[in-house]
C-alpha positions as CSV (number, residue, x, y, z in Angstrom):
1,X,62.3,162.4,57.2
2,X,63.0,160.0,54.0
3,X,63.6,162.6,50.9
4,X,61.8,160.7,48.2
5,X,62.8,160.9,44.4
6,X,60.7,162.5,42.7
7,X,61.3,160.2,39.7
8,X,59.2,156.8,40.2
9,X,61.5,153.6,40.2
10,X,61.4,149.9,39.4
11,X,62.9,148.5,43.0
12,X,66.4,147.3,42.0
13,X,68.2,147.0,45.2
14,X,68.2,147.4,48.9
15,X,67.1,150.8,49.4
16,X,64.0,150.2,47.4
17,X,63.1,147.0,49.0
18,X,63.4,148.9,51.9
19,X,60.9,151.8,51.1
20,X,58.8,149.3,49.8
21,X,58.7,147.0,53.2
22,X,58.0,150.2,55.3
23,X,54.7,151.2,53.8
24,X,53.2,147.7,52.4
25,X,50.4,145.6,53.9
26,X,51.4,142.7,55.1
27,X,50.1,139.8,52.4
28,X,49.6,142.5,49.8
29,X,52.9,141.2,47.6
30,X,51.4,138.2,47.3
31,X,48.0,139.0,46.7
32,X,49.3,141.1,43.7
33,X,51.0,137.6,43.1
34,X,48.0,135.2,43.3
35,X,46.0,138.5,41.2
36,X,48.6,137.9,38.3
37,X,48.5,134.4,38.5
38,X,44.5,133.9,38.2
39,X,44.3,136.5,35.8
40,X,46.8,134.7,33.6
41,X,45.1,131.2,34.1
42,X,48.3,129.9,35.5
43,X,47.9,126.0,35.9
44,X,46.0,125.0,39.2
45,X,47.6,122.1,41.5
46,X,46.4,118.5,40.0
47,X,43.9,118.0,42.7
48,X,41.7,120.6,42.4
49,X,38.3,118.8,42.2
50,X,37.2,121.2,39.5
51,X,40.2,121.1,36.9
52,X,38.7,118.7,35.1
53,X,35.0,119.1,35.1
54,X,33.3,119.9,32.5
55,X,30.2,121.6,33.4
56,X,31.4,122.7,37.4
57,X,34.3,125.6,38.5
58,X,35.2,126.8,41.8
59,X,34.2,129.7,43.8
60,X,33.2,129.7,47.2
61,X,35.5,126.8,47.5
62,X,38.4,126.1,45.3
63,X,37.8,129.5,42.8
64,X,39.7,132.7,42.8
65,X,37.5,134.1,46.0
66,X,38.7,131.1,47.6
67,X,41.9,131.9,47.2
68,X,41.9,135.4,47.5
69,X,40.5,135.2,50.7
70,X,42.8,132.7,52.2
71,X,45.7,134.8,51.4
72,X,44.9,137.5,53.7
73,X,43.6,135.2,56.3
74,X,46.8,133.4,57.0
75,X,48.6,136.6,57.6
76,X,46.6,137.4,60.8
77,X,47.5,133.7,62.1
78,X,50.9,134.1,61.3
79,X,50.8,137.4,63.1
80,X,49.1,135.8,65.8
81,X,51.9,132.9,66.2
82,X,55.1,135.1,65.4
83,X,53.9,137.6,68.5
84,X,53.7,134.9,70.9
85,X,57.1,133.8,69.9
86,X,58.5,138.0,70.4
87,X,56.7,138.6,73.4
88,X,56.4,135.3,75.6
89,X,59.3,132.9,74.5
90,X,62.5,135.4,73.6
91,X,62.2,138.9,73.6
92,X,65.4,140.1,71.5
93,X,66.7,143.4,71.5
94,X,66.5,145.1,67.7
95,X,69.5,146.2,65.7
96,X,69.0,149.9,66.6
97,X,69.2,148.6,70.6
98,X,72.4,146.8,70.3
99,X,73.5,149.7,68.0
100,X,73.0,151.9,71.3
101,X,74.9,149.5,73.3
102,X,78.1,149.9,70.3
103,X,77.8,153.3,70.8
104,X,78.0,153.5,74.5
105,X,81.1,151.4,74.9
106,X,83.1,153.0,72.0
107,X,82.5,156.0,73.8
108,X,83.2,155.0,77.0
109,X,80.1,156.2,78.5
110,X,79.0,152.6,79.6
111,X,80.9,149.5,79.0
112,X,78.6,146.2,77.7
113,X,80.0,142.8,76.8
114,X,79.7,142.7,73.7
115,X,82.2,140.6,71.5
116,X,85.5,142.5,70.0
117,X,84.6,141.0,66.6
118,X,81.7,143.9,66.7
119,X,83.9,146.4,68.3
120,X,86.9,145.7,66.2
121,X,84.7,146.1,62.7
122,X,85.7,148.6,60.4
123,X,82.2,149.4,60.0
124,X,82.2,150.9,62.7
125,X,84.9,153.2,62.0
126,X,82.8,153.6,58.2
127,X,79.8,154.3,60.3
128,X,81.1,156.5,62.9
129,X,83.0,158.9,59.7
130,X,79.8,159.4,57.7
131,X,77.7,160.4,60.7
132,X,80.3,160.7,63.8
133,X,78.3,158.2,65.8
134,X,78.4,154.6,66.3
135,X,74.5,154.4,66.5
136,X,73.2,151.8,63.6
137,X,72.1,153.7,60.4
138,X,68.4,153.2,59.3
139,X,66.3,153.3,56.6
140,X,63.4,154.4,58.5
141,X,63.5,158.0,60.3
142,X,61.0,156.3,63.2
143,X,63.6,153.4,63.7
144,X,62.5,150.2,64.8
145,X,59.3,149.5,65.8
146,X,58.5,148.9,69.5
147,X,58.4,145.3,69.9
148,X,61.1,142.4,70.0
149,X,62.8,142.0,67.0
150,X,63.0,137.5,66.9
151,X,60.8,136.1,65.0
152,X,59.6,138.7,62.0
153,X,56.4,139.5,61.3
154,X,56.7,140.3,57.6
155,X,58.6,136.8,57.3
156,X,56.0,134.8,58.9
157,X,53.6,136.4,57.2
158,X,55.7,136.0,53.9
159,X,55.9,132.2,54.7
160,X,52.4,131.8,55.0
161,X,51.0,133.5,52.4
162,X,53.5,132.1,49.8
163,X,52.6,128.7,50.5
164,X,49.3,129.2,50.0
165,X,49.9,130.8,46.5
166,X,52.3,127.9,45.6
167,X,49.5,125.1,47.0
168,X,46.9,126.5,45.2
169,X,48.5,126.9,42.0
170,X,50.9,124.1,40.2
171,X,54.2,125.2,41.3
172,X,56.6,123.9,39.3
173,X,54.9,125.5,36.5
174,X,57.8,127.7,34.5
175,X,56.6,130.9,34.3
176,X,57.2,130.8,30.0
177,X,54.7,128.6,30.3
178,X,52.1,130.8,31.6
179,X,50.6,133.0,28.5
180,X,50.5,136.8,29.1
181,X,53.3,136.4,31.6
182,X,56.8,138.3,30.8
183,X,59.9,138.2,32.8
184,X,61.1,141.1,33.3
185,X,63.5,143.1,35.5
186,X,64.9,146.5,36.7
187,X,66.8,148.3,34.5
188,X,70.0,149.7,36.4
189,X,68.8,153.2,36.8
190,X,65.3,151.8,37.9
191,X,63.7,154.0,35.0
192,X,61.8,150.9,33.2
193,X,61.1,147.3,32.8
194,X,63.7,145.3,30.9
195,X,63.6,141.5,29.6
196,X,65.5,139.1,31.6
197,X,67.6,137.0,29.4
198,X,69.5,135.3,32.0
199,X,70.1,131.4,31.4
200,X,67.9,130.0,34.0
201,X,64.9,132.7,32.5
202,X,63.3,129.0,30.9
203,X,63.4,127.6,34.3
204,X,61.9,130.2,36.8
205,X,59.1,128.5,38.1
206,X,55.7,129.8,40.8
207,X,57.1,128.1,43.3
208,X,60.6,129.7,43.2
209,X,59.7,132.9,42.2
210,X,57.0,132.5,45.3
211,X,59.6,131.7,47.5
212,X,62.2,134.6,45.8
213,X,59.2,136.7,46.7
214,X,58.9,136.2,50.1
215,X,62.6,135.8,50.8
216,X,62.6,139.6,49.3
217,X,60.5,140.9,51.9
218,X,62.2,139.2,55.0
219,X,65.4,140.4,53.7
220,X,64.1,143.7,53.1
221,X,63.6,144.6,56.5
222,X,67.1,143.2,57.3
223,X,68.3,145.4,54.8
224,X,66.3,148.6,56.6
225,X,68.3,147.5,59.5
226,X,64.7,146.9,61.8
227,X,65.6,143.1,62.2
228,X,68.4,140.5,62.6
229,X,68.8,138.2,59.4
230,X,67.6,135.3,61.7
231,X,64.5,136.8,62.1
232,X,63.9,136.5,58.7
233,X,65.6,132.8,58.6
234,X,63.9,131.3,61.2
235,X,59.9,132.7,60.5
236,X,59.5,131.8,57.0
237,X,59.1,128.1,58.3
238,X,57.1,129.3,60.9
239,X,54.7,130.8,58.5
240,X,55.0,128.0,56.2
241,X,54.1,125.9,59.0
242,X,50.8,128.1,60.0
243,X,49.2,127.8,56.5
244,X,49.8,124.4,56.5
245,X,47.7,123.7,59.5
246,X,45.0,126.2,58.2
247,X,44.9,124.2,55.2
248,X,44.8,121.1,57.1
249,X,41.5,122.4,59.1
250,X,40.1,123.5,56.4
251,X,40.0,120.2,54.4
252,X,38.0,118.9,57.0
253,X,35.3,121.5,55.9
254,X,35.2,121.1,52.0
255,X,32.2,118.9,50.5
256,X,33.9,117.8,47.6
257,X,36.8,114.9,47.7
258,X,40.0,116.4,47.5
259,X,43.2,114.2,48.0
260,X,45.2,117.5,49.1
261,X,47.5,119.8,48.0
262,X,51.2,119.5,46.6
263,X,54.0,121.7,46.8
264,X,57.3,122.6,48.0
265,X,58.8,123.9,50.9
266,X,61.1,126.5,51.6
267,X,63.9,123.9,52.3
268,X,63.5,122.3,48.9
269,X,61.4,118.8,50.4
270,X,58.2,118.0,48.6
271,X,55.0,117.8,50.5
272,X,51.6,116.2,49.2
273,X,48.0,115.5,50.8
274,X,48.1,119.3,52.4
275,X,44.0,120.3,53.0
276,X,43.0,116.2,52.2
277,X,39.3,115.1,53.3
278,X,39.7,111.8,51.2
């Protein structure tokens, strides 16, 4: 079993995004996300048919239900289009399988093709002297879960949600500008909460530090050694690409005119009219 620190930590680095990716519901990262952002009256995309009025806001549609809801209801798409891709177009073997296949050909008890640039690794030999096996170490005492590891769930779900947050919201709003927001990070021991003071701190924006966010948890379970880092590579789009059409349906639903949202993708283009009716 894990031995947990009795000490509560800040997550700082790759063992604590791992932890943190092993016991978190799925959208709940950025749900805390859109919960700080609303609560903070972070700036709302331009088109939102109520920024302006003076006597209407939001709720059912276009308020911070609205919102709150969608973010959990993309996940289950995503889920719903990342499974098809793992069980009926590619099936890939996990980490901790090709780890087993390592193992039985170093030792001669089966002999795989595998390329010599794995077999030849000196982390191998780093793995096999700390625990005098070739078998892939893990951050989780279950291993991998039981289905194929290409494409991720956690990163297509990370995809989706995030581009919700960053439509609804104007993302390239920088977070200074946002009252009752402070940018903080890890101290080095984890202990506490420090001010980050790097030279970009004027220029972190909801958009980037939605994308840092989901790019955190795809990586994490990389780094927990469940998935391949294509996994995580090739499902953020994927996810992006599922709230996208969910927005898209949805604008055909919404009474008031809305020319759409604006925001930008995970490969740095700009898209606009996203959820239109007008």
């Amino acid at each position: 079993a894990n031995q947990v620190d009795p000490a509560p930590q800040h997550m700082r680095n790759g063992r604590g995004i791992s932890a943190y990716v092993h016991v978190d519901v799925l959208f709940e990262a950025y749900f805390n996300a859109c919960l700080v952002l609303i609560d903070q009256n972070a700036p709302l995309d331009p088109n939102n048919p109520y920024l302006n009025s003076k006597t209407q806001t939001g709720f059912g549609t276009f308020g911070a239900p609205h919102l709150k809801t969608i973010v959990a209801e993309v996940a289950q798409r995503a889920l719903k289009a990342v499974w098809y891709v793992k069980w009926f177009v590619h099936r890939h073997l996990r980490p901790e399988e090709y780890g087993g296949l390592v193992h039985m050909t170093k030792t001669a008890q089966a002999n795989y093709p595998l390329h010599a640039d794995v077999l030849n690794s000196q982390a191998l030999e780093r793995v096999f002297a700390a625990h005098g096996s070739y078998f892939m170490p893990h951050a989780f005492p279950e291993g991998c879960p039981q289905h194929p590891s290409y494409g991720q769930g956690q990163a297509t779900v990370a995809g989706a949600c995030a581009t919700v947050v960053k439509a609804w919201f104007n993302d390239t709003t920088p977070l200074v500008e946002i009252p009752g927001i402070t940018i903080s990070q890890a101290s080095e021991d984890g202990s506490s909460l420090v001010p980050y003071t790097g030279a970009d701190a004027a220029q972190l924006t909801i958009g980037g530090e939605m994308d840092k966010l989901a790019a955190n948890i795809g990586m994490g379970r990389v780094q927990a050694a469940v998935h391949w880092r294509y996994d995580y590579t090739d499902s953020l789009p994927l996810g992006e690409a599922v709230a996208i059409s969910i927005l898209n349906d949805m604008g055909r639903c919404w009474n008031e005119p809305f020319a759409g949202f604006s925001f930008t993708k995970f490969d740095g283009t700009r898209i606009t009219g996203v959820g239109a009716n007008t």
